[in-house]
C-alpha positions in Angstrom: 81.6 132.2 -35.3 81.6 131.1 -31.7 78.9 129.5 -29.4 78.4 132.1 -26.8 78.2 131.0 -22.9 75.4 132.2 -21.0 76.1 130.8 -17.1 72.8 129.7 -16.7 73.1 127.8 -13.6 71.9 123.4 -13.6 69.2 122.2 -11.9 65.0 122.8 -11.8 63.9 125.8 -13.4 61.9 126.8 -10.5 65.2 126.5 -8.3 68.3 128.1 -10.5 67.7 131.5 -9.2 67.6 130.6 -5.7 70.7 127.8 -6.1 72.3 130.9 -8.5 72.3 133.0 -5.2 73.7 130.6 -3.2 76.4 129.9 -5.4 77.8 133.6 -6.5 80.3 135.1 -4.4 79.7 138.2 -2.5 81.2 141.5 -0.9 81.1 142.0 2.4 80.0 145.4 3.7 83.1 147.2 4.8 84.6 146.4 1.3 81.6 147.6 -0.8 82.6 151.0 1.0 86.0 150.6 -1.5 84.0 150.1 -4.3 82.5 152.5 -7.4 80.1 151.5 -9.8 79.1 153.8 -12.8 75.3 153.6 -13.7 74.2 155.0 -17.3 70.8 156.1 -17.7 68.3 156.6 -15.1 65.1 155.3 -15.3 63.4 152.3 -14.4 65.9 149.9 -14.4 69.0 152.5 -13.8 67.1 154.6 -11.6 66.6 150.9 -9.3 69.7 149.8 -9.9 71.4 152.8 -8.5 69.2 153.3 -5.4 70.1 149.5 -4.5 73.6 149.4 -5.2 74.0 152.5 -2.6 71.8 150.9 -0.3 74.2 148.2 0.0 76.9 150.4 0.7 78.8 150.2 -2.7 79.7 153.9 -4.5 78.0 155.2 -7.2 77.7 157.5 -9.7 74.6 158.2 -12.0 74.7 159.7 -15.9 71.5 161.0 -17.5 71.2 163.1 -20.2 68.0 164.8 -19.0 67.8 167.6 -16.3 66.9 165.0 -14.1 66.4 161.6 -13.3 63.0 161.7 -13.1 62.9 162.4 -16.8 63.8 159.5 -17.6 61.6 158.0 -20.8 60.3 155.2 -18.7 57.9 158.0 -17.5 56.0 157.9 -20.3 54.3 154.3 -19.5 51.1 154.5 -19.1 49.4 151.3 -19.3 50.8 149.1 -16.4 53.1 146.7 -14.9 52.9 142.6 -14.5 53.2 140.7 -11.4 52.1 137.1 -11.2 50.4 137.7 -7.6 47.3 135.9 -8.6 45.2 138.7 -6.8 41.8 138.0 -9.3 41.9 134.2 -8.6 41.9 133.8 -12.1 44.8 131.1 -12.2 47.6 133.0 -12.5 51.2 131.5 -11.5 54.8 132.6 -12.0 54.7 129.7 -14.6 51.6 130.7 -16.6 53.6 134.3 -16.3 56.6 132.5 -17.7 54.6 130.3 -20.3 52.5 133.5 -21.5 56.1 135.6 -22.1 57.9 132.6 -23.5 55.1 132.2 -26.2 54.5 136.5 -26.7 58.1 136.2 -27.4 57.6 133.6 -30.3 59.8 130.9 -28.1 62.8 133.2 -29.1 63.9 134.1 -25.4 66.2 132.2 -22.7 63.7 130.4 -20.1 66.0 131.0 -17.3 65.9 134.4 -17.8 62.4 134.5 -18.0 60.8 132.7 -15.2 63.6 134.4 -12.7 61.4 137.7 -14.2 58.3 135.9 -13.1 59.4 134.5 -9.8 60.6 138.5 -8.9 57.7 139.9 -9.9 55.5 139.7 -6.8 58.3 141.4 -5.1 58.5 144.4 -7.7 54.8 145.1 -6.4 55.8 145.0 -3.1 58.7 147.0 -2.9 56.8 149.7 -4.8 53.5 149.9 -2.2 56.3 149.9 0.2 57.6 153.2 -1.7 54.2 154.6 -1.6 53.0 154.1 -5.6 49.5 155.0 -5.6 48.1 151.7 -7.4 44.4 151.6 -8.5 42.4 149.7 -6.1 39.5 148.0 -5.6 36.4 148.9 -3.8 37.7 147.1 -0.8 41.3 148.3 -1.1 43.1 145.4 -2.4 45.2 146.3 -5.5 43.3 146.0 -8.6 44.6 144.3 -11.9 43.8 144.5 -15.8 44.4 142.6 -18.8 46.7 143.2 -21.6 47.5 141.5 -24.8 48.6 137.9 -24.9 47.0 136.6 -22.1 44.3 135.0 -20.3 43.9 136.8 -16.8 44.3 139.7 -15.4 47.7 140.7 -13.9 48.4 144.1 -14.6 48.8 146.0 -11.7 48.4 150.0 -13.0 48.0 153.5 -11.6 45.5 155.1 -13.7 47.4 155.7 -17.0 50.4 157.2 -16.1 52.0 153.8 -14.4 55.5 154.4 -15.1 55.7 158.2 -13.7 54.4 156.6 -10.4 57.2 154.1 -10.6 59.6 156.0 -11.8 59.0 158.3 -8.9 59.5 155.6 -6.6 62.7 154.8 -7.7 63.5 158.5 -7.8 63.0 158.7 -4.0 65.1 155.9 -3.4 67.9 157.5 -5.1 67.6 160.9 -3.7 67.8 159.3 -0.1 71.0 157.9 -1.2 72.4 161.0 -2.8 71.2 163.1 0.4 73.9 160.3 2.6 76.3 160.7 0.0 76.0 157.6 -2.0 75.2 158.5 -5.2 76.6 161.1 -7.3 74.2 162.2 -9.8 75.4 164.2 -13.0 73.0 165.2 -15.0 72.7 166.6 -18.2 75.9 164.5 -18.9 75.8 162.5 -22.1 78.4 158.5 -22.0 80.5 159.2 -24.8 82.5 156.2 -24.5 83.3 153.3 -22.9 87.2 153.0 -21.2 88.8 149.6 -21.0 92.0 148.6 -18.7 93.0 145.5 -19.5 90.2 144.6 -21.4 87.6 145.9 -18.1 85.1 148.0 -18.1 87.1 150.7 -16.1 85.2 153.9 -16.5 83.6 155.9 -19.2 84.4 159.6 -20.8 81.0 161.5 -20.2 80.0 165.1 -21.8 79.0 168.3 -19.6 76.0 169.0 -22.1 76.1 172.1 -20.8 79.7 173.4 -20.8 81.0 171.0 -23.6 83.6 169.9 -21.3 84.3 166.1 -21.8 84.8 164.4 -18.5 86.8 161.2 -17.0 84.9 158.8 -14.8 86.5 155.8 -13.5 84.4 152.3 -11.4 85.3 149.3 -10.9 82.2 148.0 -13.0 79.8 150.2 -15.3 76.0 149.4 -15.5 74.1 150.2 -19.1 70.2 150.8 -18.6 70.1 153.6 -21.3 67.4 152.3 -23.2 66.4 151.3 -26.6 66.5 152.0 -29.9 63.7 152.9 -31.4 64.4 156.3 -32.6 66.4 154.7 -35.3 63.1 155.1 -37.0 62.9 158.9 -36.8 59.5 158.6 -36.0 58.9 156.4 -33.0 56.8 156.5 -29.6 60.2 157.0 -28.0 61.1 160.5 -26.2 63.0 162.8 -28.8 66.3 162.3 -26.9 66.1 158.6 -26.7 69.1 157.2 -28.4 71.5 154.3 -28.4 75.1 155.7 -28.5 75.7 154.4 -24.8 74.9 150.6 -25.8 76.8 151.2 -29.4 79.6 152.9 -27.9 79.9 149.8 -25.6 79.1 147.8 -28.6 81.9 149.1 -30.5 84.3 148.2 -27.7 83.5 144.3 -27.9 80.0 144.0 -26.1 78.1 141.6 -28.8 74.5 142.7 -29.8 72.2 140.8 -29.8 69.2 140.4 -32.0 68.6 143.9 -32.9 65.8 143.7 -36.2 63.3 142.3 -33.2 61.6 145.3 -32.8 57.9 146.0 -31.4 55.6 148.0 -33.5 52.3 149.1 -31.2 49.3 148.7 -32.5 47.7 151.6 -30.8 49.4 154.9 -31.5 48.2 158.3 -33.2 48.5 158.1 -36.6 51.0 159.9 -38.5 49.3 163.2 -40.2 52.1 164.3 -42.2 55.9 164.6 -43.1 55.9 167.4 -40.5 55.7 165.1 -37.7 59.0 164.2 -35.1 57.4 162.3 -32.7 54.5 160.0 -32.7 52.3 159.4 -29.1 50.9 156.1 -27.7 47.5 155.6 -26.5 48.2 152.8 -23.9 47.6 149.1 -24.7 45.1 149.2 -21.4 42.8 151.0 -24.0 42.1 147.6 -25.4 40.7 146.0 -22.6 37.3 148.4 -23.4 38.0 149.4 -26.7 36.9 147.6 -29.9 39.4 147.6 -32.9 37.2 148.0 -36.2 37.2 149.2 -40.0 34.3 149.1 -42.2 33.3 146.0 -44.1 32.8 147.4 -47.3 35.2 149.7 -49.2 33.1 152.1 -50.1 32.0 153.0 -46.3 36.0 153.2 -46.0 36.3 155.5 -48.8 33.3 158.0 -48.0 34.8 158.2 -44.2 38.6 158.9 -45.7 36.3 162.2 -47.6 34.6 163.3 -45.0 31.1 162.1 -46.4 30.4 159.5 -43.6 31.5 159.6 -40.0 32.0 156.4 -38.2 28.9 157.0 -36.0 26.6 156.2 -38.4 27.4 153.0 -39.7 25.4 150.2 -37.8 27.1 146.9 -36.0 26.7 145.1 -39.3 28.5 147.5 -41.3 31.7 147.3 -39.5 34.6 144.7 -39.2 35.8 143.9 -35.8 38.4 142.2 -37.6 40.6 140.9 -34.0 37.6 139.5 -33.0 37.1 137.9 -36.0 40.1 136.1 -36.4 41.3 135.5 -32.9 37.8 134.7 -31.4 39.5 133.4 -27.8 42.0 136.7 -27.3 40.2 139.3 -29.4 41.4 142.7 -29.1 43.7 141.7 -26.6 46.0 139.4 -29.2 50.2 140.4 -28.5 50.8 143.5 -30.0 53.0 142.2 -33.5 49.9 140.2 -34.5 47.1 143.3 -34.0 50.1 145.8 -35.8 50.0 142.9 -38.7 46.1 143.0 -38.7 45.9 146.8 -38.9 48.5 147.1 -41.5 47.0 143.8 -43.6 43.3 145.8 -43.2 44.7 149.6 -44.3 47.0 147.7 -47.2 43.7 146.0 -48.6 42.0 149.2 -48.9 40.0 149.5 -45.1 42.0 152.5 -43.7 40.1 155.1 -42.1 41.9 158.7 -42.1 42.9 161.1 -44.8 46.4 158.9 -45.6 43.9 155.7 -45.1 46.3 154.4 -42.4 44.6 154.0 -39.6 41.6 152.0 -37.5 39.1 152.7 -35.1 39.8 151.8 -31.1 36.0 151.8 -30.3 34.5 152.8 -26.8 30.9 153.0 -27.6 30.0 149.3 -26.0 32.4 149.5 -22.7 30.8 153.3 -22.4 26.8 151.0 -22.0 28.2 147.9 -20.4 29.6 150.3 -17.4 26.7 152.6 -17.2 24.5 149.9 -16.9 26.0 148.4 -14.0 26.6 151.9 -12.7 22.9 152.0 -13.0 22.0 148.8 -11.5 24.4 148.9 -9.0 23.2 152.6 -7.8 19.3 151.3 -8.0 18.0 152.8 -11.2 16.8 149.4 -12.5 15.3 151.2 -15.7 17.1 154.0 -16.5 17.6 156.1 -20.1 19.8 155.7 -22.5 21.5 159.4 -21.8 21.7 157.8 -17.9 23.8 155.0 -19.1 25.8 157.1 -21.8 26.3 159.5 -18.9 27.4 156.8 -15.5 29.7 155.0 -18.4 31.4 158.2 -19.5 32.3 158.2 -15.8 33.3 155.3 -15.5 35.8 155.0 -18.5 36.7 158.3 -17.3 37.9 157.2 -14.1 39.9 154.5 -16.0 41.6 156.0 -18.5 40.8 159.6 -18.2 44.3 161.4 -18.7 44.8 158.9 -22.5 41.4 160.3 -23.5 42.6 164.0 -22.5 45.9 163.5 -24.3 44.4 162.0 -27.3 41.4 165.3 -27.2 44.3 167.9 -27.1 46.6 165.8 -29.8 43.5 165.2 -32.8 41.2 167.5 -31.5 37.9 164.5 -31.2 36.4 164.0 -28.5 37.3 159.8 -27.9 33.5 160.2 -26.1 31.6 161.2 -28.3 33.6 159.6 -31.8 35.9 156.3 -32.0 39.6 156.8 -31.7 41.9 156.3 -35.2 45.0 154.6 -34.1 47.4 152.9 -36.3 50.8 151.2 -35.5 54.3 152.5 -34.6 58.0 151.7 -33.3 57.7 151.8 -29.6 60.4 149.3 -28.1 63.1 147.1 -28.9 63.9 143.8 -28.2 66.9 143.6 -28.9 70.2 145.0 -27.5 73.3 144.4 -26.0 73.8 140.5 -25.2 74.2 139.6 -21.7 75.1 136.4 -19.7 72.7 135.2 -16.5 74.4 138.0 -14.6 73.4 140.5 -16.4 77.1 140.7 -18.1 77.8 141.6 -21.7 80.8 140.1 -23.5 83.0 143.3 -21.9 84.4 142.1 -17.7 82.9 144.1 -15.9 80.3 146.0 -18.4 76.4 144.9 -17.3 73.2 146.2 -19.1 69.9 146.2 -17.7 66.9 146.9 -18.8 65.6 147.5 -22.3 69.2 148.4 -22.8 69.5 144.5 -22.8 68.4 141.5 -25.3 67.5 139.0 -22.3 64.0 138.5 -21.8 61.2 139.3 -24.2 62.6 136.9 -27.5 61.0 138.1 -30.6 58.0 140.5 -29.1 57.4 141.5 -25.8 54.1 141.4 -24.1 52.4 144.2 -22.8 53.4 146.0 -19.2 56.5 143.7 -19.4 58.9 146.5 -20.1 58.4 148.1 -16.4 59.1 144.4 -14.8 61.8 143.7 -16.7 63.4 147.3 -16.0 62.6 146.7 -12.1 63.4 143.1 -12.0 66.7 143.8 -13.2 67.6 146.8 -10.9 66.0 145.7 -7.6 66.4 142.4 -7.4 68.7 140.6 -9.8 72.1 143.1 -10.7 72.4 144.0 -7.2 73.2 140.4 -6.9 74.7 139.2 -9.9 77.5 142.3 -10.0 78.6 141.4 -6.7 80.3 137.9 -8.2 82.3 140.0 -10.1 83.0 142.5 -7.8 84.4 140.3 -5.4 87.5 139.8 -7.3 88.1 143.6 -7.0 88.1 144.6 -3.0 91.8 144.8 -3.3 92.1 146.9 -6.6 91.9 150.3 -4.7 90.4 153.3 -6.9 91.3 153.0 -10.8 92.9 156.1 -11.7 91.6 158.0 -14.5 95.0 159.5 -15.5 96.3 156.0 -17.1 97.0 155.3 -20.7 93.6 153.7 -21.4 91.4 157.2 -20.7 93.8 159.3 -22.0 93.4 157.5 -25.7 89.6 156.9 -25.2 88.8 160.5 -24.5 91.9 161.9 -27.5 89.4 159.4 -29.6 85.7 160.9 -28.6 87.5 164.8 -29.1 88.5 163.6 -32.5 85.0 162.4 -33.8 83.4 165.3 -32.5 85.8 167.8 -34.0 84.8 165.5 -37.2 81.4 166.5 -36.8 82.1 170.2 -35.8 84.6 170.2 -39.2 82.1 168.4 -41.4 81.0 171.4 -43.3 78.4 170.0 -45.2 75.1 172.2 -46.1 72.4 169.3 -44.7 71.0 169.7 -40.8 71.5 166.8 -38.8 67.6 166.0 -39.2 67.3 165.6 -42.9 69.9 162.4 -42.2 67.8 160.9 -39.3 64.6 161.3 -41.7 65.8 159.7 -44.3 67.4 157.1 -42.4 63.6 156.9 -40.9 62.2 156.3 -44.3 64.3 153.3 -45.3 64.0 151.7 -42.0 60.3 152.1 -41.7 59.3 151.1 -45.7 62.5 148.1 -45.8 62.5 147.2 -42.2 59.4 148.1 -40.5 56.2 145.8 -39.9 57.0 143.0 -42.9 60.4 142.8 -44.2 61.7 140.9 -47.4 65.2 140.1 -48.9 65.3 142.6 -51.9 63.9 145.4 -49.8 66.9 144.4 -46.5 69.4 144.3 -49.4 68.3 148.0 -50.4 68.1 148.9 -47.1 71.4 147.9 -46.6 73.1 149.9 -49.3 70.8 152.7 -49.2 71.7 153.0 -45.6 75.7 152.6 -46.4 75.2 155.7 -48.7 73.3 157.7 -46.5 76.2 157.2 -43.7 79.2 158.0 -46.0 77.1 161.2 -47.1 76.5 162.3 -44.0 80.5 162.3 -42.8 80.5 164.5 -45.9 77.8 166.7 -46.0 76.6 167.1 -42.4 76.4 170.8 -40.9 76.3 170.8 -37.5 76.2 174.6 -36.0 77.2 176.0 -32.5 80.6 175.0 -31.2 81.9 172.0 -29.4 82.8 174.0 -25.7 79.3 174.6 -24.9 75.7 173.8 -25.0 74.8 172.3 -28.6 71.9 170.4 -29.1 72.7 169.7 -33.0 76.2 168.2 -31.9 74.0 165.6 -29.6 71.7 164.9 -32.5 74.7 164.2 -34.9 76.5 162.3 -32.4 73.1 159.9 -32.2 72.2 160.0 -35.6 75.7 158.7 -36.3 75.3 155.8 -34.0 72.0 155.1 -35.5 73.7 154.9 -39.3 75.8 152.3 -38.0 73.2 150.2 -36.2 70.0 150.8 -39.0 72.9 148.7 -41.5 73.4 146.1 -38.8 69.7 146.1 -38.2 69.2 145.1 -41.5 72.0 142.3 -42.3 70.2 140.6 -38.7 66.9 141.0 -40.3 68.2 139.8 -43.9 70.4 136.6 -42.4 67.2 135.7 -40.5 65.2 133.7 -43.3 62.3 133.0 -40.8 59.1 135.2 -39.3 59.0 135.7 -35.3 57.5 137.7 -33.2 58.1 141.3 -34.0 60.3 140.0 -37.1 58.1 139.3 -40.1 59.6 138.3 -43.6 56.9 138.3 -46.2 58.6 134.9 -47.5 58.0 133.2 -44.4 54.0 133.2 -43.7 52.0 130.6 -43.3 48.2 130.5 -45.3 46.5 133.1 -43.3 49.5 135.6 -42.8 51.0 134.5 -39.4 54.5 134.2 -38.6 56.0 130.8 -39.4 58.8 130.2 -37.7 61.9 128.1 -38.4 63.2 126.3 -35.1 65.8 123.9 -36.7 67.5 126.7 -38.2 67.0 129.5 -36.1 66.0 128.6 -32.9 69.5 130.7 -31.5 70.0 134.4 -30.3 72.1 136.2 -33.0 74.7 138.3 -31.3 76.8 140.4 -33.6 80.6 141.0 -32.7 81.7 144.7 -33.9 84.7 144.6 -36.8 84.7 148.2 -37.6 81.7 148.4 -40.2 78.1 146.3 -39.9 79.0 144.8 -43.0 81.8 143.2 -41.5 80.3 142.3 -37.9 80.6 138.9 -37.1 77.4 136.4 -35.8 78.2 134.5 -33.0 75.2 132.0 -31.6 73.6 131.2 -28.6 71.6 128.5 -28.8 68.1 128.4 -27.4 67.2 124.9 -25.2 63.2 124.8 -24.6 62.8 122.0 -21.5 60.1 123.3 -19.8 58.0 124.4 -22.8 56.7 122.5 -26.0 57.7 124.2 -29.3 54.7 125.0 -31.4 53.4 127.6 -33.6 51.6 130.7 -31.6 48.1 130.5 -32.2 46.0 133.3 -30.4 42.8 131.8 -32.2 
């Protein structure tokens, strides 16, 4: 075990990043010209990464699975994006933006890493209105802001409730202009297969034509990971289908540590699962709980006649129901982070409260938001005593106007109207925390090999805070890689193009035509899905929302089984040398049998609760996370030694200077 080195740069907080700039070498422009970067995945923080990079004049070349970059998964945000801009007055500050992340996190995060997100953040806004994002405004144009969990004002900046299509798209027309002069080259529907070293560099990577089958050499000087998280490793999961983490394992597997990988964020407000035909689950946005009340009946029997249809949730009064966040967190309410309300639900459906058919699930309430706005829709429009169907009807209106596309989706998914009849909602895997570990820069443990994005570990510790995600993917592609690559970079204007005909690709690409003739050659009689839901099913009963040692130690063996099975027994159909959707699946599913066993030995060696991480030995009175900061107050990054079982932890200490260690309380 090693201490790992981070390069956070001395001096005040509030001045590293700016001193950090100074400091780092750079590349002047007629040598960027000389120089190719490889950027994997293409949203958010890919997408920006790309579009900047060519804009300085270096060469790049883009990889996304999808038919395009705009379908990306980070178009599926919906609820918004943070800035600490301070536009409400409401005492906002890049350090209460700071503080309020360091604490969502569970103090488990870097805090150089996390008020450089802060101090960026403004700009994030800026560069987008610049684009042309269609933010929600105010009545007198200024952008307008909500709240989400965790905090005490209002900096979420949003575009109705599709927030990170409108950003996405943003970053999509800054890369097309720089594909239309030649700067990028985008291949899509091309899937990383593997990561090429030269002289232990990130040199290049072997990529698949998902369409022709045709494997592919691609050589850069320096190779940029925003390929996103992990989620799926779950089975069930708000992630998109395709989601997957073989571009970060592949890299992993090369010699890139990973970091912290059982922190993982359950949201609180997703559709609830209806059976075991399910493959996807859907999130109703987190904005949701800025109107809507989270509630279950008070007494079991209420619970019981609404699971069998006897009772519907309309007709019990205020007194008969349990706003239970509002109970227990009195000064955050419904808007507590998202692993304490997932804890909450899950602690209420466990004790018997649940209210659909499988009793997992709660009601998100907009009954009272619907009367508060149609009042002051009323008052506002003159009608100083109007009817109760005037108020029903200006509120519907209103919340329409806010959230209208969530209540469509959620209409077409159940079939209730959200109007008329409280949403059920119950939690489900949505993001991870974790991933590969990365210096200041942006660097993993690989020269030369940077991850952005969720892709990366760096900046949400143990739970991330809501409408963090699209900073963080944005901070790190606009405004710190473009930056941070050049120092390495600058050691490279005299390397000339790395050829793709050398040693190193020819043994890295012989390697990837080898596993997947494994998997064509398998001939087993199980489809690659019956793996990934059993591999589901373990994670999500051993490792999901509360963890404990005899069930990680199952999890662990069970998952060890279900791998060497599935090298045995796996049927994948189709051929290798063209389009095959069940060769992707097994080449994912195959990563994901590796990391769920890894997932599982961080979650086991990790005798605390934090955050997104909660062992049921580790609680304090009332059932909060009680955390252990003289034994675990590091970031666990895992070195690859061929199985999980054998990876190796290497630490990186945490150092709080700016912030007082002390138990979260949302109370």
């Amino acid at each position: 075990m090693s201490v790992l080195e981070s390069k956070i740069p001395e001096g005040p907080l509030k001045d590293k990043w700016t001193k950090h700039k100074n400091d780092i070498n750079l590349v002047n422009p007629a040598n960027k010209r000389n120089i190719d970067i490889i950027v994997v995945g293409t949203g958010l923080a890919g997408g920006a990464a790309a579009a900047t990079l060519a804009e300085l004049g270096y060469n790049v070349k883009t990889f996304c699975y999808q038919d395009s970059p705009r379908r990306a998964h980070s178009i599926a945000a919906q609820g918004g994006i943070n800035a600490s801009k301070n536009y409400q007055g409401d005492g906002d500050s890049d350090y209460r933006l700071f503080y309020d992340t360091v604490k969502g996190g569970d103090y488990r995060s870097r805090e150089a890493n996390v008020y450089r997100l802060a101090e960026v953040s403004g700009n994030i806004i800026d560069q987008c209105v610049a684009q042309g994002v269609p933010f929600a405004r105010e009545y007198g144009g200024y952008l307008d802001n909500r709240s989400f969990g965790g905090v005490l004002v209002s900096r979420t900046f949003y575009a109705k409730g599709q927030t990170g299509q409108q950003l996405l798209l943003g970053a999509y027309s800054a890369m097309n202009r720089q594909i239309n002069r030649g700067k990028i080259q985008s291949f899509n529907r091309h899937e990383m297969m593997d990561l090429v070293l030269v002289d232990g560099k990130a040199r290049g990577i072997i990529a698949r034509d998902m369409v022709t089958g045709e494997l592919e050499r691609h050589s850069g000087h320096a190779v940029v990971l925003a390929s996103g998280g992990y989620g799926n490793v779950f089975f069930l999961s708000t992630n998109a289908m395709g989601s997957n983490v073989m571009a970060a394992w592949r890299a992993h597997r090369r010699g890139a540590y990973f970091a912290n990988p059982c922190y993982t964020q359950i949201h609180p407000t997703c559709i609830p699962v209806t059976g075991d035909h399910q493959s996807k689950l859907t999130l109703m946005s987190e904005s949701l709980r800025n109107d809507g009340r989270i509630w279950v009946p008070k007494k079991k029997e209420d619970a019981i006649a609404i699971r069998e249809g006897k009772k519907k949730p309309t007709e019990l009064s205020e007194e008969e129901r349990d706003y239970y966040l509002e109970r227990r967190y009195p000064s955050f309410g419904n808007l507590v982070p998202r692993d304490v309300a997932s804890r909450a639900a899950k602690e209420r459906c466990d004790a018997g409260f649940g209210v659909n058919k499988t009793g997992q699930a709660v009601y998100l309430d907009f009954a009272s938001a619907i009367k508060r706005y149609g009042k002051e829709a009323a008052f506002t429009s003159g009608h100083k005593n109007p009817s109760e169907a005037e108020i029903i009807k200006l509120g519907k209106e209103v919340v329409e106007s806010k959230y209208g596309n969530l209540f469509q989706m959620y209409e077409k998914i159940t079939d209730q109207n959200p109007y008329e009849t409280p949403m059920m909602i119950y939690p489900a895997v949505h993001y991870t925390m974790g991933g590969l570990w990365v210096d200041y820069n942006l660097q993993t443990t690989i020269p030369g090999c940077y991850a952005a994005g969720e892709a990366n570990f760096s900046d949400h510790g143990a739970n991330r805070l809501g409408a963090s995600a699209l900073m963080q993917g944005l901070a790190d592609g606009y405004f710190v890689l473009p930056y941070t690559i050049g120092d390495y970079l600058s050691k490279d204007i005299r390397t000339g193009k790395i050829p793709t005909d050398s040693p190193e690709f020819e043994a890295t690409e012989k390697e990837v035509k080898d596993k997947i003739d494994r998997l064509m050659n398998a001939g087993g009689k199980h489809s690659v899905d019956t793996y990934h839901k059993k591999l589901g099913k373990i994670m999500w009963e051993k490792c999901g929302m509360a963890r404990n040692e005899q069930g990680l130690k199952e999890a662990i063996e069970e998952i060890k089984a279900l791998r060497e099975d599935f090298w045995q027994n796996v049927k994948v159909t189709g051929t290798a040398e063209s389009k095959n959707a069940e060769l992707e699946k097994a080449g994912r599913v195959a990563d994901f049998l590796e990391l769920g066993e890894l997932f599982a030995k961080d979650a086991l060696h990790r005798n605390e609760s934090c955050g997104g991480h909660f062992r049921e030995e580790y609680q304090t009175e009332d059932g909060e996370a009680l955390r252990d900061d003289e034994n675990f107050k590091y970031v666990a990054a895992w070195e690859y030694k061929g199985q999980p079982s054998d990876a190796v932890l290497h630490k990186e200490e945490l150092i709080f200077k700016n912030i007082e260690l002390k138990t979260r309380s949302y109370k």
